[in-house]
OpenMM code with the backbone's topology and positions (N, CA, C; nanometers):
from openmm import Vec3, app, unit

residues = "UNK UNK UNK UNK UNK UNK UNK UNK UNK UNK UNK UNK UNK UNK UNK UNK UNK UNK UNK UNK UNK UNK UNK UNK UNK UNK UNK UNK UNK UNK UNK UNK UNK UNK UNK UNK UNK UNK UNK UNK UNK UNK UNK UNK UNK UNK UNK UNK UNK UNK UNK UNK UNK UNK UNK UNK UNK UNK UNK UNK UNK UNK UNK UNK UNK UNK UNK UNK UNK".split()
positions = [
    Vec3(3.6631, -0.8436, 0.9785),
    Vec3(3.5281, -0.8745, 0.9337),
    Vec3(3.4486, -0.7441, 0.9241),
    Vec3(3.4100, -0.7397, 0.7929),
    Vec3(3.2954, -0.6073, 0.8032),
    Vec3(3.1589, -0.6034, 0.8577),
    Vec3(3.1542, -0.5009, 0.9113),
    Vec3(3.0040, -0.5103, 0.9967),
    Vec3(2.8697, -0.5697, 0.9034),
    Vec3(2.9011, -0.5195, 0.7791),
    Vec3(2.7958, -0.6067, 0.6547),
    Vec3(2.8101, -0.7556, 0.6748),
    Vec3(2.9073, -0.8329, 0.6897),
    Vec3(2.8973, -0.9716, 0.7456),
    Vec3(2.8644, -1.0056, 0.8517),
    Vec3(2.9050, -0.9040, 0.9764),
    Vec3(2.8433, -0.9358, 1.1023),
    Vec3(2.6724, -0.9346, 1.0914),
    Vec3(2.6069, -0.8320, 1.0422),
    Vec3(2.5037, -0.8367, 1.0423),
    Vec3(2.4261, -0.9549, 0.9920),
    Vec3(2.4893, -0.9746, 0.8220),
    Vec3(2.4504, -1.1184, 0.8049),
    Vec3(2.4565, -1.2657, 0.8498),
    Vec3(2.5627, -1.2561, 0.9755),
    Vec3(2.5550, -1.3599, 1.0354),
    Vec3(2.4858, -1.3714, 1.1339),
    Vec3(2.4449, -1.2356, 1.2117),
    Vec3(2.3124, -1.2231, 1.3174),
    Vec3(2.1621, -1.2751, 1.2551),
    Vec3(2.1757, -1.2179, 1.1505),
    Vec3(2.0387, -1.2426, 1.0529),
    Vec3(2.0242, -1.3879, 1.0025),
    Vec3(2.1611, -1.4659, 0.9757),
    Vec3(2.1624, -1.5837, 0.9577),
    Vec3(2.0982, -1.6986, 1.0261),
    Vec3(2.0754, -1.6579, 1.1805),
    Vec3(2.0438, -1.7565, 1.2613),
    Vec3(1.8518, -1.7297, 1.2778),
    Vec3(1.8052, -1.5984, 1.2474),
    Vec3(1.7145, -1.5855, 1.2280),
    Vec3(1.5925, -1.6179, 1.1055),
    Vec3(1.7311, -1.6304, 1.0347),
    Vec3(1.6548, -1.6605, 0.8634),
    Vec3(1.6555, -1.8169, 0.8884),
    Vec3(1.7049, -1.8740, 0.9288),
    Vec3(1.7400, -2.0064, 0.9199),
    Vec3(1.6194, -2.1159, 0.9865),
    Vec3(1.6161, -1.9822, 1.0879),
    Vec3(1.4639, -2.0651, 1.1933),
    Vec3(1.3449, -2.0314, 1.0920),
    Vec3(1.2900, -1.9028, 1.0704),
    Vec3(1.2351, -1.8650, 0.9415),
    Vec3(1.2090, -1.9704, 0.8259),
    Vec3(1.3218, -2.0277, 0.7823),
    Vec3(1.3182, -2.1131, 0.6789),
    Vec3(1.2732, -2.2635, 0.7337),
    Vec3(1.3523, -2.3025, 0.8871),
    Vec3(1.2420, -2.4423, 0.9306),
    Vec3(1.1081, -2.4010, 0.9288),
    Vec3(1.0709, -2.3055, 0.9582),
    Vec3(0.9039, -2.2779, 1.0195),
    Vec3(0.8543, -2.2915, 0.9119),
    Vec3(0.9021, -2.2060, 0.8188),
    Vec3(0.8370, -2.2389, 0.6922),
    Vec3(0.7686, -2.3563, 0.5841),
    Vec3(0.9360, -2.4269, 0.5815),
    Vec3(0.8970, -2.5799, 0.5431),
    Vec3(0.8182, -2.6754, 0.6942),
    Vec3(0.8068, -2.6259, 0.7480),
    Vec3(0.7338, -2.7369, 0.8790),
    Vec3(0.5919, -2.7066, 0.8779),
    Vec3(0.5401, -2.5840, 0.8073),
    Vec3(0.4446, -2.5350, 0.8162),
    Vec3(0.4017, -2.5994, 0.7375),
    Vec3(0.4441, -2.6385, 0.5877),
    Vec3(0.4065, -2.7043, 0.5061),
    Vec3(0.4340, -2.8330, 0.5139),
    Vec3(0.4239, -2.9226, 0.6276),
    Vec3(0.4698, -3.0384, 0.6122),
    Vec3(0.5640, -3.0744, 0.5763),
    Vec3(0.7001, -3.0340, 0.5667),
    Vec3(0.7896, -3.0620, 0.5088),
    Vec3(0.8374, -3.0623, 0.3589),
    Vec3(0.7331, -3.0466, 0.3188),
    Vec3(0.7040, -3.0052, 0.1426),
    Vec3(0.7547, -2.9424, 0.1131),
    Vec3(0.8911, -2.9263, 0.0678),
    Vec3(0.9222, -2.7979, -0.0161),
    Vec3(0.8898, -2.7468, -0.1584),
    Vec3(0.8510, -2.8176, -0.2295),
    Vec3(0.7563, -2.7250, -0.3113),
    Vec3(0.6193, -2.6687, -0.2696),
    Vec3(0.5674, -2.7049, -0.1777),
    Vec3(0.4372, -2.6752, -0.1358),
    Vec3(0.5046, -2.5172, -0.0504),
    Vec3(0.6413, -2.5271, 0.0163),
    Vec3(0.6899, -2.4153, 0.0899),
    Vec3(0.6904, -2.2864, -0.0439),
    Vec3(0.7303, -2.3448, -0.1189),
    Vec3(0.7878, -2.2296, -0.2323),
    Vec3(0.6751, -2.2080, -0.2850),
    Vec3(0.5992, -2.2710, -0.3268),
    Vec3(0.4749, -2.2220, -0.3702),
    Vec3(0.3874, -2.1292, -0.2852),
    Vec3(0.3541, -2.1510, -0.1427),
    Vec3(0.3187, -2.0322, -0.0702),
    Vec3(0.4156, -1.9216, -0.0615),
    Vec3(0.5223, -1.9524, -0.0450),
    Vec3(0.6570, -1.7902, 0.0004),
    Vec3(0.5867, -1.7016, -0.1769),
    Vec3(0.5526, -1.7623, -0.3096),
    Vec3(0.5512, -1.7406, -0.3665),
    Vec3(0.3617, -1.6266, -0.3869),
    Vec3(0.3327, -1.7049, -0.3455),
    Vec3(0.2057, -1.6522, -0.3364),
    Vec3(0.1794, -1.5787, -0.2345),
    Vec3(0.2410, -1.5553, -0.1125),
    Vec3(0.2941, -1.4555, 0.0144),
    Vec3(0.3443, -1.3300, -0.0495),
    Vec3(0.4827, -1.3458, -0.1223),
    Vec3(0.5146, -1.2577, -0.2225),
    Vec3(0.4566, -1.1446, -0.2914),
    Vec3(0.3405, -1.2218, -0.4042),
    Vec3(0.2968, -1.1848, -0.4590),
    Vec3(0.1596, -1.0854, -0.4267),
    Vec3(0.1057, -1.1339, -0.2908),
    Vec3(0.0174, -1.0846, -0.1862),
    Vec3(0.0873, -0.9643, -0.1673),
    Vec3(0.2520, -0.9684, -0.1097),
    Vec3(0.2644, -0.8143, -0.0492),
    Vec3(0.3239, -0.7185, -0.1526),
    Vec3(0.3374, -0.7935, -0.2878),
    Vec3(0.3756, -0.6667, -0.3734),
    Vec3(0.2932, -0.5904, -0.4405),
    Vec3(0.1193, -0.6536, -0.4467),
    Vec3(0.0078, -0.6239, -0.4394),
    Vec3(-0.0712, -0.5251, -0.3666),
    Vec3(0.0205, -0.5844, -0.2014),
    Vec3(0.0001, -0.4510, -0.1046),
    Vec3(0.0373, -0.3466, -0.1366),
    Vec3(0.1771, -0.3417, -0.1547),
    Vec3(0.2795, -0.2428, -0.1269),
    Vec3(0.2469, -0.1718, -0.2773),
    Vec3(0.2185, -0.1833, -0.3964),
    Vec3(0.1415, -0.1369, -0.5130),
    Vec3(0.0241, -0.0365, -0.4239),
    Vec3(-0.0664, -0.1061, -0.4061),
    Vec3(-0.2074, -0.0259, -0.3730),
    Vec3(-0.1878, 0.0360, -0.2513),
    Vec3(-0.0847, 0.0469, -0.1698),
    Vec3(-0.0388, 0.1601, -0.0642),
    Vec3(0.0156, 0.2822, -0.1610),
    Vec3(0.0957, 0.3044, -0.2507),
    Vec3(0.1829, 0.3699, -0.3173),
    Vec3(0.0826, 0.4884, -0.3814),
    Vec3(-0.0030, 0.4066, -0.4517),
    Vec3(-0.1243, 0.4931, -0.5272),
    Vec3(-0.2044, 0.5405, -0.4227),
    Vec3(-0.1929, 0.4624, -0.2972),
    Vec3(-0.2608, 0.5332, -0.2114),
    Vec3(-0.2274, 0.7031, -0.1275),
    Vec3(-0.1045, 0.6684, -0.0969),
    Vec3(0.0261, 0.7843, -0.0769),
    Vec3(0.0147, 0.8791, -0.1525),
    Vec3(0.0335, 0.8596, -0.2902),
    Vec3(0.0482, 0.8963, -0.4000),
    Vec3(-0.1337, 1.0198, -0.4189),
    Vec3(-0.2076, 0.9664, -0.4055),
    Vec3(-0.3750, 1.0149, -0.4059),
    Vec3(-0.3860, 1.1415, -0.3098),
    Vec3(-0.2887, 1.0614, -0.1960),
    Vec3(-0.3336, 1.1794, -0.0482),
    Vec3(-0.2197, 1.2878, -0.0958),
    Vec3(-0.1362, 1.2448, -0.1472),
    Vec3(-0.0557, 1.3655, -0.2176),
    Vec3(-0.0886, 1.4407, -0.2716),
    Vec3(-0.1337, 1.3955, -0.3308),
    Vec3(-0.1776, 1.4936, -0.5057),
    Vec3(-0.3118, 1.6022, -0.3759),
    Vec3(-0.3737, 1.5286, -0.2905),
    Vec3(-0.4969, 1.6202, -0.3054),
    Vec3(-0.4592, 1.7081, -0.1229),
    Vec3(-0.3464, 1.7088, -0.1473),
    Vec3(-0.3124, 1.7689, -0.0071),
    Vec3(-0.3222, 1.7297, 0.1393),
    Vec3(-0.3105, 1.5703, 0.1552),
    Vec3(-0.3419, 1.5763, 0.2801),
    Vec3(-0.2010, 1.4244, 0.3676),
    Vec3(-0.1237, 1.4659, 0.2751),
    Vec3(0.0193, 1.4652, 0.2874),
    Vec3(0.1293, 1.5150, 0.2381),
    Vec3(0.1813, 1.5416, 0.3372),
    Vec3(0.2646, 1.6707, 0.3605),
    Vec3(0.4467, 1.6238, 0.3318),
    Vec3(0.5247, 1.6715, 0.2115),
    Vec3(0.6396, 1.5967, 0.2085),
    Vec3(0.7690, 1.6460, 0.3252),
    Vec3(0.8491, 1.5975, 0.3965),
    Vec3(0.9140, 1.6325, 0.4878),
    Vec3(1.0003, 1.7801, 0.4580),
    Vec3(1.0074, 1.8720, 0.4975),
    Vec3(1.0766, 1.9839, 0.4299),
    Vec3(1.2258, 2.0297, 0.5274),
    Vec3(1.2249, 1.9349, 0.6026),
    Vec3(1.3633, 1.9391, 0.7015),
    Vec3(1.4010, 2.0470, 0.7421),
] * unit.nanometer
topology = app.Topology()
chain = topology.addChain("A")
for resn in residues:
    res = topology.addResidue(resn, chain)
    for name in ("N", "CA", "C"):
        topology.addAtom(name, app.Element.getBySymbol(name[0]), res)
């Protein structure tokens, strides 16, 4: 067994609870589940966008520094 499967089977038992909480959160609704994971989603790729330009800003004007090892 490759450690890439081991991992996914550690992660398996975690995703799995993840996925009850989820639909329980929503009443059992699973479209009501997918429709928030969806709009959750869309929230953090929104984030992770306006962090980038943010990074990106402190770059340009010097007040991050790229790792030079």
């Amino acid at each position: 067994m490759s450690s890439g499967s081991q991992l996914n089977k550690q992660d398996g038992d975690g995703l799995e609870a993840a996925v009850d909480q989820a639909i329980a959160a929503c009443g059992g609704d699973l479209r009501s589940t997918i429709r928030a994971l969806v709009v959750a989603n869309e929230f953090l790729e929104t984030e992770v966008g306006e962090l980038m330009k943010a990074v990106s800003h402190a770059y340009v004007r010097g007040r991050f520094h790229a790792y030079s090892g």
